[in-house]
N, C-alpha and C positions, 0 to 999 in steps of 0.2 A: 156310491152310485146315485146318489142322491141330486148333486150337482147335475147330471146329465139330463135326472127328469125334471128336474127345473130351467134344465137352460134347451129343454129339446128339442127345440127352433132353431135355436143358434149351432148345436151340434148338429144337423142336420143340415144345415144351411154349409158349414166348413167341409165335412166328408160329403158334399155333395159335390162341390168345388175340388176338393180330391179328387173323386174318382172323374170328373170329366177333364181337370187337368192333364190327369193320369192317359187319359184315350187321347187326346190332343198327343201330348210326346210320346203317344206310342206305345206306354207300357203296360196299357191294357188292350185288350183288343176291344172295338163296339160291338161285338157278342155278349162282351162282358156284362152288359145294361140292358140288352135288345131282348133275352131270354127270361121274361119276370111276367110274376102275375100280382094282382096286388091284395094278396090275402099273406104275402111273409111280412116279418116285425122286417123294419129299414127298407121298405118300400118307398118311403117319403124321401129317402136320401137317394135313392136313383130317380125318383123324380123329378127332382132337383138338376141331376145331373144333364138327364134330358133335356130338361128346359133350360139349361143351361147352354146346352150341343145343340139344341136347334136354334138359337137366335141367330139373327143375321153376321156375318163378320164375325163367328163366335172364335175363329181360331185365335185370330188376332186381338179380343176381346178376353180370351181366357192364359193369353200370354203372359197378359198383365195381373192375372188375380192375385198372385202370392209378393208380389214385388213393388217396389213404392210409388206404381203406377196407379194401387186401389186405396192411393195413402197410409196404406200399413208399412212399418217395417218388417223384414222378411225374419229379423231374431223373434217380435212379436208372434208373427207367427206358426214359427218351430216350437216355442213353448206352449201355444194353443193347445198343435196337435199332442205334442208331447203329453200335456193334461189329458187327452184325448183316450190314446190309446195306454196310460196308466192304468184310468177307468175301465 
């Protein structure tokens, strides 16, 4: 666990871009986000998600997040999350 409170910008930053991926295709509903207060731990990763969801052009903007449109490749990262949810 150690890793994660070291890197917990960066982990926050990826499962943020998750879950607003995730409302983009649909596989989450935007209740999912909408419903929060911000005294729970992982408040900062829907916040993320939010400010994510509301920029301009975000749909087309978050199409590209996981794909070699944000210069990653997409095996990179699958083993991100993969580290991710091991933790």
């Amino acid at each position: 666990y150690t890793s994660i409170f070291l890197h917990g910008t960066l982990f926050q930053a990826i499962v943020g871009c998750f879950l607003a991926r995730a409302i983009v295709d649909e596989v989450l509903p935007p209740a999912f986000i909408s419903n929060r207060n911000n005294s729970h731990p992982g408040d900062e990763v829907i916040e993320k998600a939010v400010s994510l969801l509301s920029r301009e052009h975000c749909t087309a903007r978050l199409e590209k997040i996981w794909g070699p449109g944000d210069g990653r490749p997409v095996a990179e990262l699958k083993e991100v999350i993969a580290q991710l949810v091991e933790e």
